[in-house]
N, C-alpha and C positions, 0 to 999 in steps of 0.2 A: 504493500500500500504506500508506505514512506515513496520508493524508489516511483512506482507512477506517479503519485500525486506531485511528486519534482518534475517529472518528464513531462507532463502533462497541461502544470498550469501555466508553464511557459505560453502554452495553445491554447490559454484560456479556456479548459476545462474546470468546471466544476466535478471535483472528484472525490466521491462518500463512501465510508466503510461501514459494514455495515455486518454484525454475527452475530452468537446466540448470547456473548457473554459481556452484551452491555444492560443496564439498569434499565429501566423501563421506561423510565424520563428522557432517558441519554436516546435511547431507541425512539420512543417515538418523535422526539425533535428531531433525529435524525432521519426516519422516515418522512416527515413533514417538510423537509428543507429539499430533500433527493426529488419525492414527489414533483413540488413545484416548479424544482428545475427542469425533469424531463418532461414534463406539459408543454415546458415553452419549447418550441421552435426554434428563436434566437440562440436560446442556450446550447451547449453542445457539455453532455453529461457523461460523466466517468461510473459506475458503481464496480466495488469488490466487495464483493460478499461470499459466503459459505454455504452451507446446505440449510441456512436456514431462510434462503432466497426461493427453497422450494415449498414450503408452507405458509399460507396468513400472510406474502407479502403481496400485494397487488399495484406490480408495475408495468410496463410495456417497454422492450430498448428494439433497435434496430438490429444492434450486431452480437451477438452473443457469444463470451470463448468463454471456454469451459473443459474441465480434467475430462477425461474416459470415467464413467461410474454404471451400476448397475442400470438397466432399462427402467426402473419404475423414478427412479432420482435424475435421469435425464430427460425423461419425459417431462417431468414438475419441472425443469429447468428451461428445457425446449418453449414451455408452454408460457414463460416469461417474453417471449419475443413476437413482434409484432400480434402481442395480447386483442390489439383495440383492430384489428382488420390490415388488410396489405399483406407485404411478404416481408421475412427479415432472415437473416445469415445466421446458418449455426456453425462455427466453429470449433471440433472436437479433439483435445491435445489428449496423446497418449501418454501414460503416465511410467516413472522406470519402479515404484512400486503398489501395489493393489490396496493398502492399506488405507482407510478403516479396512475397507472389505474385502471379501474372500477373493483368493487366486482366480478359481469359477468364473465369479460372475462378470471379472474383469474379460478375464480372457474372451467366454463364450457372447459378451459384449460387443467386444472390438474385432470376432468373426463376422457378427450379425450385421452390425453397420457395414464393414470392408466389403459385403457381399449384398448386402440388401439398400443400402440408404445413404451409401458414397455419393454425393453428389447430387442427390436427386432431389425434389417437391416433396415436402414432408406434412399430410394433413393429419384427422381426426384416427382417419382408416389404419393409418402407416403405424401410429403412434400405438392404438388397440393391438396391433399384430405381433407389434416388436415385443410388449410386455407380455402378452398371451404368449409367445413362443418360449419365452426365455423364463419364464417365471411359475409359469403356472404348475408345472409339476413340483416343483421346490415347495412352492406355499404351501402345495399337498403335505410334503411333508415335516413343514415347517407345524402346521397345524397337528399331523400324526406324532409330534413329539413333544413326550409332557413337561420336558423342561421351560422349552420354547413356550407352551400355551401358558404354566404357570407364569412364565416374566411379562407376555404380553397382558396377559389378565389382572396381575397385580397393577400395571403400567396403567393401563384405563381404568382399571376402578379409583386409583388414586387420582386421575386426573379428570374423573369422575367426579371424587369427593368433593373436590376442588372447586369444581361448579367453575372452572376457568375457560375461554374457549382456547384464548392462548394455548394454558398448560396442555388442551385436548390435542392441538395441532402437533407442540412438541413432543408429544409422549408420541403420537404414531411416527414421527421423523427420530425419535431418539431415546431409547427405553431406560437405558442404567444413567440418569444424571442424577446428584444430588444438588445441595442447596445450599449456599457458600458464600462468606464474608470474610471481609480481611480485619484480624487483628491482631494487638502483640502481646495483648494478656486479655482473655476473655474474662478469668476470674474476678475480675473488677468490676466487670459491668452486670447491671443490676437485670430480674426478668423481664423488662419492663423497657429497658436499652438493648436490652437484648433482639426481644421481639423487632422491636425498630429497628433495628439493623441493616443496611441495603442487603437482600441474598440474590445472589445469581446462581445460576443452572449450569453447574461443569459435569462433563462425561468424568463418569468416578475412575476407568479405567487413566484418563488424564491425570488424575489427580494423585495417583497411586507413587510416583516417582518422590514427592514431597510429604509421606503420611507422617515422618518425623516430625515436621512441624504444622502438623493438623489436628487440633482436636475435635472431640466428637458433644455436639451439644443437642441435649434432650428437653422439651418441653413438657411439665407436668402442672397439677392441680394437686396438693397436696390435701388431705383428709381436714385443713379446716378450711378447705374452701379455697384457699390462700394459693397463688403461683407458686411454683416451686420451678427450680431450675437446675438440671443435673451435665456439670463438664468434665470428661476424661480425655485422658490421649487416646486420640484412635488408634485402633488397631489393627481394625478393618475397613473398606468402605465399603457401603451399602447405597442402593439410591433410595433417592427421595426425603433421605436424614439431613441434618441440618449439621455443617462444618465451619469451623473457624481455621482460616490457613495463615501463616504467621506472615507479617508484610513483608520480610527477607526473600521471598518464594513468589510475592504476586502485586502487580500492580495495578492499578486500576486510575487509567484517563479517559475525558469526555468526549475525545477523538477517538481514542484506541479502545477503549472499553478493557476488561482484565487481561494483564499479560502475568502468564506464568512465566516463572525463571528469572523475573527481573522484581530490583527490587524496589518496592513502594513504598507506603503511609497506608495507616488504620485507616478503613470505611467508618466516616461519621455517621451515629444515629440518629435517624431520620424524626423528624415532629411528629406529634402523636396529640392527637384531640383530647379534650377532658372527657368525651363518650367512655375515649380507650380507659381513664380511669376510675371512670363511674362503674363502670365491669367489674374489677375488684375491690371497690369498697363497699366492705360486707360491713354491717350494722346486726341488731337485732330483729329476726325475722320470725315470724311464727310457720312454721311448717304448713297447718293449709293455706296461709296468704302467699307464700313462697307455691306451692302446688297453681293457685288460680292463680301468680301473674303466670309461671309456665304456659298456662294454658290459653290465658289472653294472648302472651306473646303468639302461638302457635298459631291463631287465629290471623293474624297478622303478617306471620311468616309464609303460611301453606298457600294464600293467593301467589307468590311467588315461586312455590316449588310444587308447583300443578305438574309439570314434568316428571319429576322424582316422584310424587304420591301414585301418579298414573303406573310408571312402571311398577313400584311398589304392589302396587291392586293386580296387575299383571302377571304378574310372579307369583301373588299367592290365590291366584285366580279369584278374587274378590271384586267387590264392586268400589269403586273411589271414596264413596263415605266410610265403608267400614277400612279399609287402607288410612284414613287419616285418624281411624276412631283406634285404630291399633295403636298408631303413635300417640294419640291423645293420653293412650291408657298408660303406656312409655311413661310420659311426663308425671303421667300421677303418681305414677309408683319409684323415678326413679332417686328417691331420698326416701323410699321408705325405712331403709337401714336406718334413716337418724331416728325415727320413732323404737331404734333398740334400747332397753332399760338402759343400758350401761352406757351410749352413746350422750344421753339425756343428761344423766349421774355426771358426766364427767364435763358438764356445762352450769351445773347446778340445781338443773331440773328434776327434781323426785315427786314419783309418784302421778297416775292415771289424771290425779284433778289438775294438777298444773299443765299450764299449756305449753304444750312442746313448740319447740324453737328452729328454723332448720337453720339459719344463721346467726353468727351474735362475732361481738367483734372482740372477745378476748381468742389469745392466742393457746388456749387449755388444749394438751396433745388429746386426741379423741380417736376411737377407734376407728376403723374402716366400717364405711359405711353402702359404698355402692357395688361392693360382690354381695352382702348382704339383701342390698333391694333383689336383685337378681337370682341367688339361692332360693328368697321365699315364694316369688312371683312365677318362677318358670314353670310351676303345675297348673298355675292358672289360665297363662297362656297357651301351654298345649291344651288344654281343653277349647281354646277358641279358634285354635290354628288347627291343629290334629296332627302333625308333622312335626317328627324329632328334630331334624336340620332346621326344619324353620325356627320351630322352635327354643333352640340352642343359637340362631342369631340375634335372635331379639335378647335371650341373655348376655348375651357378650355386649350388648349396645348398651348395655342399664352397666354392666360390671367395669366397662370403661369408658365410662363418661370423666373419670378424673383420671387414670393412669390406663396404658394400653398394657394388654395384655394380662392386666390382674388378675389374679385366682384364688388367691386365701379367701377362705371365709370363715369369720369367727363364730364361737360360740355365742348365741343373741336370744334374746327374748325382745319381740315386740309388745310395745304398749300400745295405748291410746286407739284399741280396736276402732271405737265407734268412731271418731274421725278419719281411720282411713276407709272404715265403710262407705261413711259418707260420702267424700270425695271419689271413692269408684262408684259405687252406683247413682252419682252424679254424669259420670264417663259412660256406663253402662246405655242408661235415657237415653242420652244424646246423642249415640250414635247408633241405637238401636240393638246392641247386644242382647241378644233373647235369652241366653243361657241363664237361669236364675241363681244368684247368690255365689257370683263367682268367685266372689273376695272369701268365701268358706272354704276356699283352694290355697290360700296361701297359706304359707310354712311358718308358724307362729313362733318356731323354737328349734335350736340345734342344742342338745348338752356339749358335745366338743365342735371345735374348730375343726375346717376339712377344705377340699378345696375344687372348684368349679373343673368340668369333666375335661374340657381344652381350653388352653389358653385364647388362643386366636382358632375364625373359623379357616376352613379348610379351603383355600383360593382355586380347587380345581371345582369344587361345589360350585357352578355359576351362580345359581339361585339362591342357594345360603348366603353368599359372600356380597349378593348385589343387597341382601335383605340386612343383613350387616352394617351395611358402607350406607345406606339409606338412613333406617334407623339412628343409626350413632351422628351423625350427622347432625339430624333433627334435631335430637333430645338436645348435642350440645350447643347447635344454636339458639334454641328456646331458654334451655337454661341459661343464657349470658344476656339474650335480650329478656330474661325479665327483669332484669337490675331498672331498666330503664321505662319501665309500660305506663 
């Protein structure tokens, strides 16, 4: 990029860079500025960009050069040039190694064009053929392998969760990236600066060269409601986790966007609204005023995830109101653990007449509370569901709504029956659940501690894992917007 944009602006070229690993701001100004240039006519425009010219960007150039790469990433690249009608030039460099991709594809690539599309008028037709040839048996057994299906599935449901369209587009262009900021002691910064953080999207296999000076940061919700914030050295990388890589190793400019191997400055954190702080400050709440704003929030929310509910009802072949009466019931229950005697006890609350609390703003260590909602509720739910998988998704959505993957569950006695009656067959009404007296299903008491049957659901289960990712979702968005209803 340096070496053209020299060569180039001598010629009065406007010349923009343009990859996956610039911030979002930096990206769209920089999309916004490219844009305007190639509209004009007068202008005479340069772009270098990456593979991420073949997703979500929407421009038109006349002459196009470009590496040798698989048929389905040159097609998305082809289809950048004379985008808006006419004809435009594709220029195809051979590459001296294959890398990201396989030997294969490169090779059986650079037969197909030498013999089919040297030279020639390349339309809608040409383009169907090329990828149909070269691809379609591979995808077969792209999809025939379970390693392969678990990474793609994991890939969209997270980018699923996300509700981003962005992240939807990257994930089908790019499956193992994590999530990554630059700093030179994370330990200092609070969860809260944390969250703020600019994070960018790097291939983890990238990253893998510098794990010495990358740690691994985890976001949680600790048992009094309170953020909690866990940083180690990594050891491994994974995608989609969130990293801090030390500024010795990466830089990050508003031309250049992040370079690894050189060295930089911390990423400053970003502003944050007093909304973002109204979300953690907990006060004194009473457990069913805390239940009904849930569920006001949810009322508020589900007009906008008419999508997710649909699918939802889909999957458990249900009809839309009861899909959103399932989540409803989610919300009711999913603090039932703090109605445990002991949960109560260790807030100050004793005893059936006193009214239970589900927040309060002392900092008293208290047990876990939400494998507990999920231990007692899960026989009630399969009674309305009928299905063990389903079943065991809607648990796992109640057991980690504060930390993922949790499974302990302690020894509990629940109090305060008649109010969580109430509030279910307040749920029951409204969304028309026929079954009588279904709150007579929950698990009122464990004498020991034990622990929930799997941790996380099972990513090759589609239907489990989409009723999961839905679920968990909901519940934790309702619970954060009800701070605010």
């Amino acid at each position: 990029y340096r070496s053209i944009k020299k060569e180039l602006s001598s010629a009065h070229f406007n010349v923009f860079l343009l990859h996956s690993r610039f911030l979002e701001d930096d990206r769209d100004r920089i999309e916004q500025m490219m844009k305007a240039s190639l509209e004009k006519q007068s202008e005479k425009t340069c772009v270098v960009t990456t593979q991420v010219c073949e997703v979500g960007l929407d421009i038109s150039c006349d002459l196009l050069l470009t590496e040798l790469a698989p048929p389905d990433a040159l097609v998305q690249r082809i289809g950048r040039c004379a985008r808006e009608g006419g004809q435009g030039r594709v220029e195809i460099f051979d590459v001296e190694s294959p890398s990201p991709y396989e030997k294969w594809e490169i090779d059986s690539c650079r037969n197909f064009i030498c013999n089919n599309l040297d030279g020639k008028k390349i339309g809608w037709n040409e383009e169907i053929a090329f990828v149909n040839e070269l691809l379609s048996d591979e995808f077969e057994k792209i999809l025939q392998n379970e390693n392969h299906r678990r990474r793609l599935r994991f890939a969209l449901g997270n980018a699923a969760f996300k509700g981003d369209r962005r992240a939807v587009e990257e994930t089908i262009r790019e499956v193992f990236s994590a999530n990554l900021t630059v700093h030179e002691n994370p330990f200092e910064l609070s969860y809260k600066k944390m969250r703020n953080m600019p994070w960018l999207n790097v291939n983890v296999e990238v990253l893998k060269k510098y794990l010495p000076k990358i740690w691994h940061i985890e976001f949680m919700h600790d048992e009094y409601g309170k953020p909690d914030l866990k940083i180690e050295q990594a050891d491994k990388l994974y995608p989609y986790e969130f990293y801090v890589i030390h500024p010795e190793c990466a830089e990050y400019s508003h031309e250049l966007g992040l370079v690894l191997g050189s060295k930089g400055e911390n990423l400053k954190t970003q502003t944050y609204s007093p909304l973002q702080d109204r979300t953690f400050e907990y006060s004194q709440e009473p457990w069913e005023k805390h239940v009904d704003n849930c569920l006001k929030a949810f009322d508020k929310i589900k007009r906008k995830e008419t999508q997710s509910l649909k699918l939802l009802a889909k999957v458990l072949n249900i009809d839309l109101h009861k899909a959103e009466g399932l989540i409803a019931l989610c919300l009711a229950v999913h603090d039932l653990g703090k109605l445990n005697i002991e949960w109560q006890r260790e807030i100050g609350i004793y005893g059936n007449g006193s009214v239970p609390l589900a927040h309060t703003s002392s900092m008293v260590k208290k047990v876990p509370h939400a494998t507990v909602s999920a231990h007692a509720t899960r026989q009630m739910f399969y009674e309305l569901i009928g299905n063990e998988h389903f079943t065991t998704a809607f648990e796992l959505a109640l057991a980690h709504h504060h930390h993922t993957r949790a499974k302990e569950v302690p020894c509990y006695i629940l109090g305060w029956r008649d109010i969580y009656e109430t509030v279910l067959d307040k749920v029951f009404k409204n969304y028309g659940f026929s079954v009588p007296k279904l709150s007579l299903n929950i698990i009122p008491r464990i004498p020991h501690k034990t622990t929930l049957d799997i941790p996380f659901p099972d990513i090759e289960r589609k239907k489990q894992y989409a009723i999961y990712c839905i679920a968990s979702r909901l519940v934790r968005m309702c619970d954060r917007a009800s701070f605010v209803v």
